[in-house]
FIGU-297999 format. One line per field, with one value per residue (C-alpha): residue number from 1; residue in one letter; x, y, z. Coordinates in Angstrom, 1 decimal, always signed. Example, Ala and Ser with C-alpha at 12.3 -4.5 7.8 and 13.67 -1.06 7.14 Angstrom:
2
seq	c(1_2)
type	c(A_S)
xx	c(+12.3_+13.7)
yy	c(-4.5_-1.1)
zz	c(+7.8_+7.1)
//
This chain:
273
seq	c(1_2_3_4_5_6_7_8_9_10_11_12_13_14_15_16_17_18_19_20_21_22_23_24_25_26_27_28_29_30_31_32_33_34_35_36_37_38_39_40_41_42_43_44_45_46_47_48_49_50_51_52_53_54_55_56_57_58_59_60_61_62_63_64_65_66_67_68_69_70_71_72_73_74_75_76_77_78_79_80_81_82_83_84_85_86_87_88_89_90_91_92_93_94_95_96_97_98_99_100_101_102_103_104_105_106_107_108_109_110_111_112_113_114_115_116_117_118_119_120_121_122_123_124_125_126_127_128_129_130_131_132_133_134_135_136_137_138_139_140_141_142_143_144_145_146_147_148_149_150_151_152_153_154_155_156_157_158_159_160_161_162_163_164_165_166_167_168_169_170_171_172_173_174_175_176_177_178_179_180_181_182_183_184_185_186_187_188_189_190_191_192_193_194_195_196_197_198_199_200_201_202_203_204_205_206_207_208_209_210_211_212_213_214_215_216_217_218_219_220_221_222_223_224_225_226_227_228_229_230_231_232_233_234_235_236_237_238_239_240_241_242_243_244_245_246_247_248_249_250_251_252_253_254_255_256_257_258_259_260_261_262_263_264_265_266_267_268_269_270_271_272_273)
type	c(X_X_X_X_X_X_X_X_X_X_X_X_X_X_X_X_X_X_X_X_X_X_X_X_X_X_X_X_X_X_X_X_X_X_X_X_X_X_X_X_X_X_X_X_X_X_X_X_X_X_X_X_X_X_X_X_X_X_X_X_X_X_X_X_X_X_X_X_X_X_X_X_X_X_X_X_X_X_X_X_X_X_X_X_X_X_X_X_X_X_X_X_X_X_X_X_X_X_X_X_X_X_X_X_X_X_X_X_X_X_X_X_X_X_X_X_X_X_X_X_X_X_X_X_X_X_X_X_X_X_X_X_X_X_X_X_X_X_X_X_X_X_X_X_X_X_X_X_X_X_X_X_X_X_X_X_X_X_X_X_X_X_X_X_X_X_X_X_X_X_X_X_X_X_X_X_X_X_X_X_X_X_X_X_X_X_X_X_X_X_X_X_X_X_X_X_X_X_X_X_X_X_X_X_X_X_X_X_X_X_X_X_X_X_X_X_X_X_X_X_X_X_X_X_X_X_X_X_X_X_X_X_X_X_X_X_X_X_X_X_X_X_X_X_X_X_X_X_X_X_X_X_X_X_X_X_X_X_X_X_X_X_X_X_X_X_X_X_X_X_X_X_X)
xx	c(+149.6_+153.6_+153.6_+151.5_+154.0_+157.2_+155.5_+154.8_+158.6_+159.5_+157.7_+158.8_+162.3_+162.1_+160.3_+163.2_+166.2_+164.2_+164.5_+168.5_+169.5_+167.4_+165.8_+162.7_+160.4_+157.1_+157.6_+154.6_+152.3_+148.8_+149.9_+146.9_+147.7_+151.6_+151.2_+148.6_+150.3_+154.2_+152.1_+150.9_+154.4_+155.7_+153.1_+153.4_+157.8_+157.5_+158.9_+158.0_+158.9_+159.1_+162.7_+163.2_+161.9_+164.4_+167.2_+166.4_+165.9_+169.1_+170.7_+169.1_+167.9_+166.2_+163.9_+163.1_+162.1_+159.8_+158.3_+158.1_+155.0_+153.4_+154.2_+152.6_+149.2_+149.4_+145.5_+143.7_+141.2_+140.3_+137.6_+138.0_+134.6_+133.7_+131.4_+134.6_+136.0_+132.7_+132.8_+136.1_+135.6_+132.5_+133.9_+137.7_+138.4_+137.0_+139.2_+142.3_+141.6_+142.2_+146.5_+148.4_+149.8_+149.3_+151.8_+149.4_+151.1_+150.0_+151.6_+151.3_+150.4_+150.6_+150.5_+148.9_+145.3_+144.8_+147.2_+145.8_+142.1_+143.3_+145.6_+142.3_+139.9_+142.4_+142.9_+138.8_+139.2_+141.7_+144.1_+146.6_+149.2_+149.8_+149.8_+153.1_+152.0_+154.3_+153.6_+154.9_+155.8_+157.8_+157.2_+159.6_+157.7_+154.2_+155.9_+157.1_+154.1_+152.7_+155.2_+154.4_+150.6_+149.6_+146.6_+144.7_+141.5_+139.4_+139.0_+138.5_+134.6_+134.4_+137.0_+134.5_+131.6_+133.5_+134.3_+130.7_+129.4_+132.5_+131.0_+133.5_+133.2_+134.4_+134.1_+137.0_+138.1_+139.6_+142.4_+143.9_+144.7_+144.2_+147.5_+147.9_+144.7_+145.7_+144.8_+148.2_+146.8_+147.9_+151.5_+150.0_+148.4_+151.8_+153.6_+153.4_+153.6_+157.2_+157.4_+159.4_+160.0_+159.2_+158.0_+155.6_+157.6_+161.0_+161.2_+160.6_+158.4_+160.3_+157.6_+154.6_+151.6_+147.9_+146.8_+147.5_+145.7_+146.7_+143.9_+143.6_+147.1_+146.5_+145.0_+147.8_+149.4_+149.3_+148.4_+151.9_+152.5_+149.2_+150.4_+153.7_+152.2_+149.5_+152.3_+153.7_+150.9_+150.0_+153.8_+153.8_+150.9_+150.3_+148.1_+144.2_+145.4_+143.6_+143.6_+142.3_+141.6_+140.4_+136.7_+137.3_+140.3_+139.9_+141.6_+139.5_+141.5_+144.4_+147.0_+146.2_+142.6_+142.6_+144.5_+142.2_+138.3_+136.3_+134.9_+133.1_+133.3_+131.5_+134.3_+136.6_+137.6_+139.6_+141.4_+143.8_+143.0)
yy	c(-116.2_-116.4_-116.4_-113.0_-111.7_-112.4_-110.7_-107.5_-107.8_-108.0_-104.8_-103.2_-104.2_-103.4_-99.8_-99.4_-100.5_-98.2_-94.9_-95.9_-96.9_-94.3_-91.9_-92.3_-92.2_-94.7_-95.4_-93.2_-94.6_-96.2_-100.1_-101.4_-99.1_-99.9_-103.8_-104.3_-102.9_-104.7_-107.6_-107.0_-106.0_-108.9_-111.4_-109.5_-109.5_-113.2_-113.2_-115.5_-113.8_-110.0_-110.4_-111.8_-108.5_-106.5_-108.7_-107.3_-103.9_-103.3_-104.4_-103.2_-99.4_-100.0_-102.6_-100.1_-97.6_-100.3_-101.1_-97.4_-97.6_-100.1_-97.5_-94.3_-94.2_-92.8_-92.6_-89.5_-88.0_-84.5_-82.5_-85.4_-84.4_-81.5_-80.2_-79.5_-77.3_-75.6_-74.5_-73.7_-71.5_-69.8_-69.1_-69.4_-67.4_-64.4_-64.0_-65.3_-61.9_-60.1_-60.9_-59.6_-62.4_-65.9_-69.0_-72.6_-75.5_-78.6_-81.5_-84.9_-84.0_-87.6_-87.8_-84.3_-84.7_-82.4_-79.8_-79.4_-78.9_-76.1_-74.4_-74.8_-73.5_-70.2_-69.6_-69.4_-67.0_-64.9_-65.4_-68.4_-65.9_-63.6_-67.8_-70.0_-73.4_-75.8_-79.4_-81.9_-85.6_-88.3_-90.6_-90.0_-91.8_-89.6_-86.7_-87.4_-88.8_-85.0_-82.9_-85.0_-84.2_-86.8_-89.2_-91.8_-90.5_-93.4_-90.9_-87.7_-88.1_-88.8_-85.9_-83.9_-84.8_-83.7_-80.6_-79.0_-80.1_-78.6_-75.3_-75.3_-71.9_-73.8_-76.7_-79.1_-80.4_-77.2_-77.8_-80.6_-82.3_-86.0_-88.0_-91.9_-92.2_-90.3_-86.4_-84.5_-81.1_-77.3_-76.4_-73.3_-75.1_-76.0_-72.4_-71.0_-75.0_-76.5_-79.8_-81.0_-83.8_-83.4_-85.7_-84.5_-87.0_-85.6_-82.5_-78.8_-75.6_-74.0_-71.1_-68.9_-69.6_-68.2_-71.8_-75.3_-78.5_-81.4_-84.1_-87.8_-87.9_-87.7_-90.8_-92.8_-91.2_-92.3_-89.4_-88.6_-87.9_-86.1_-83.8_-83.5_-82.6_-79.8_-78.1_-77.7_-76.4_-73.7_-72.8_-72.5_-70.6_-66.8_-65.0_-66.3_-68.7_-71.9_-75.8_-78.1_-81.1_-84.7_-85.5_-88.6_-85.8_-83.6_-81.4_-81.7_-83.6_-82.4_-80.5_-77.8_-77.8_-74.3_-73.0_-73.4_-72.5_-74.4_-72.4_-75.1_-77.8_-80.6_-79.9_-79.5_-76.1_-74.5_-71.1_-70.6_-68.6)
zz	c(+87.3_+87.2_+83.5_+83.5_+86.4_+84.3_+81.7_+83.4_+84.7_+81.0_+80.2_+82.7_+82.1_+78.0_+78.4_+81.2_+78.7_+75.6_+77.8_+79.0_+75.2_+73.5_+75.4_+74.7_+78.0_+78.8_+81.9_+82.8_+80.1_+81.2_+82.1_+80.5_+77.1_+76.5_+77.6_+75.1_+72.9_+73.5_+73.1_+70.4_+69.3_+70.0_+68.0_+65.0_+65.0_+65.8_+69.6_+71.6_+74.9_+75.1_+77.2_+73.1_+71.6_+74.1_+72.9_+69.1_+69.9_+72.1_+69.7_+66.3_+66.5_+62.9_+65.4_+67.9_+65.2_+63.6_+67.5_+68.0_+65.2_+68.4_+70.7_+69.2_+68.1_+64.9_+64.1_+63.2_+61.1_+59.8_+61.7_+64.2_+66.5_+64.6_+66.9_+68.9_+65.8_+65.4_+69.1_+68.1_+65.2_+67.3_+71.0_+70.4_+66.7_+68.2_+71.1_+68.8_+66.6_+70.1_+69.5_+66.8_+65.7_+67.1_+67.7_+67.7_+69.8_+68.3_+70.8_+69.5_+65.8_+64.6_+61.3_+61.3_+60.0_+63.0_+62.0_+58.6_+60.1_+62.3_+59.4_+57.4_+60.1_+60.4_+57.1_+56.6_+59.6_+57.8_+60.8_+59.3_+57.4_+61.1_+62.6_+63.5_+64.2_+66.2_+65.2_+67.5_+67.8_+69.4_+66.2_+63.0_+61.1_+61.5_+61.4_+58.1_+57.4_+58.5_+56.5_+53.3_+54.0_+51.9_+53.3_+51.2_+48.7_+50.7_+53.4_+52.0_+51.8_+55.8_+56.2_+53.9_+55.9_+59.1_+57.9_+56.4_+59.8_+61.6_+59.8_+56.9_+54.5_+51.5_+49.0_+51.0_+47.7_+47.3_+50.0_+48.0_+45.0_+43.6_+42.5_+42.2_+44.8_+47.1_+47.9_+48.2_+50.7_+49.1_+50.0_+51.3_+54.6_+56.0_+54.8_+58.4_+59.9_+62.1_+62.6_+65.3_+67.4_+70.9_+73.9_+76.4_+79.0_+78.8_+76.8_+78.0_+76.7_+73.4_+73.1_+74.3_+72.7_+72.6_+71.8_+72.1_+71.1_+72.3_+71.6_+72.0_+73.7_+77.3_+77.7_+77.0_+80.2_+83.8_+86.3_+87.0_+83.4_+82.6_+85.1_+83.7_+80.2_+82.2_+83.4_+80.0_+78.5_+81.5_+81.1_+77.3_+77.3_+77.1_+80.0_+78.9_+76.3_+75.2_+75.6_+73.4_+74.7_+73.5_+73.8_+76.6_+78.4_+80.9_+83.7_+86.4_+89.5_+87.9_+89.6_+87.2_+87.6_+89.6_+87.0_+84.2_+83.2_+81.0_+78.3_+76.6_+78.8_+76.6_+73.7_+76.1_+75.4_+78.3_+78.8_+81.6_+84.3)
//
């Protein structure tokens, strides 16, 4: 029991000295989320106490980027829950067509498989060229990753499946192109895309927008910080814009619950009030 206490000290004591040296904020990450993963951190660097890990990444900032890939969860997919784009494409695209032009927020893009599937989605809506998306990140590394818009060929056919049921117009082949086993997406996708680093703990609203989609984020956060990130969104966004949210996320007993309606509540589709 005191070994597991002087852990949890440890933590608290490393995510504490990562905001002071680099600003980077999870102190209001889920416990259970960012222990697990320091832990796991500190296996993999060969540490044997995570006071040892702190004593590296004080004093090495090329160590805290490499334990910043622990951190973040860069995992995506395209179409990820398609039913939740073909909702999207059905209830949402209509009212989108309502605004001359359109500003997307995408906040934790990871490596962007999730940006691509909405620049694709528009573009079969003929909405993408009047579109700015923001794509957002705390991670260097997936934004790269995002702006390079190169993902492995081993994952196109799951991606492929994901779209047709996600009610995609096209063959998906033709929104990339093969090279050295990988698929390399069209240029065109991420003409009217920004990437940008940004952190839903510390950072502020830099634009209106119709529509943001923020998915499979939130439930890294404690309370405190989902609430933070709510009031973002319902500041960033237009009068009746949207939130996309992730499939186990919701705003209900939220402090912004009253300020939001579901629209399709099992994709988790909301439109602020």
């Amino acid at each position: 029991m005191t070994i597991e206490r002087n852990t949890d000290i440890e933590i608290r004591l490393l995510i504490e000295a990562i905001y002071l040296k680099y600003s980077y904020d999870f102190r209001d990450y889920s416990d259970a989320s960012i222990k697990r993963r320091i832990l796991y951190a500190v296996r993999q660097f060969g540490c044997k106490t995570v006071s040892a890990l702190q004593e590296r990444v004080l004093h090495d900032p090329g160590m805290f980027m490499r334990l910043l890939q622990f951190l973040t969860i860069p995992v995506s997919e395209m179409f990820r829950d398609p039913e939740h784009f073909l909702a999207l494409r059905q209830e949402v695209v209509p009212l989108l067509r309502t605004w001359p032009s359109l500003k997307v927020w995408v906040a934790g893009c990871s490596t962007g498989e999730e940006v691509y599937s909405l620049a694709i989605l528009l573009h079969e809506e003929g909405l993408l060229e009047r579109t700015i998306i923001y794509a957002t990140d705390i991670n260097p590394g997936s934004l790269g990753t995002a702006k390079q818009g190169i993902y492995s060929m081993q994952n196109m056919r799951g991606y492929a499946e994901n779209y047709r049921k996600a009610g995609g117009q096209r063959d998906f082949s033709e929104y990339y192109t093969c090279a050295y086993g990988n698929a390399i997406v069209d240029s065109s996708l991420r003409d009217n895309v920004t990437f940008a680093d940004h952190s839903l703990a510390t950072d502020s609203v830099f634009s209106e927008t119709q529509l943001i989609s923020c998915r499979n984020v939130l439930i890294y956060f404690n309370k405190t910080l989902q609430d933070r990130a709510f009031g973002l969104f319902h500041e960033s966004l237009c009068h009746r814009g949207f939130l996309l949210l992730g499939s186990k996320e919701t705003l209900d007993f939220s402090a912004y619950a009253g300020q939001f309606q579901a629209l399709v509540k099992p994709e988790r589709i909301y439109r602020k009030s």
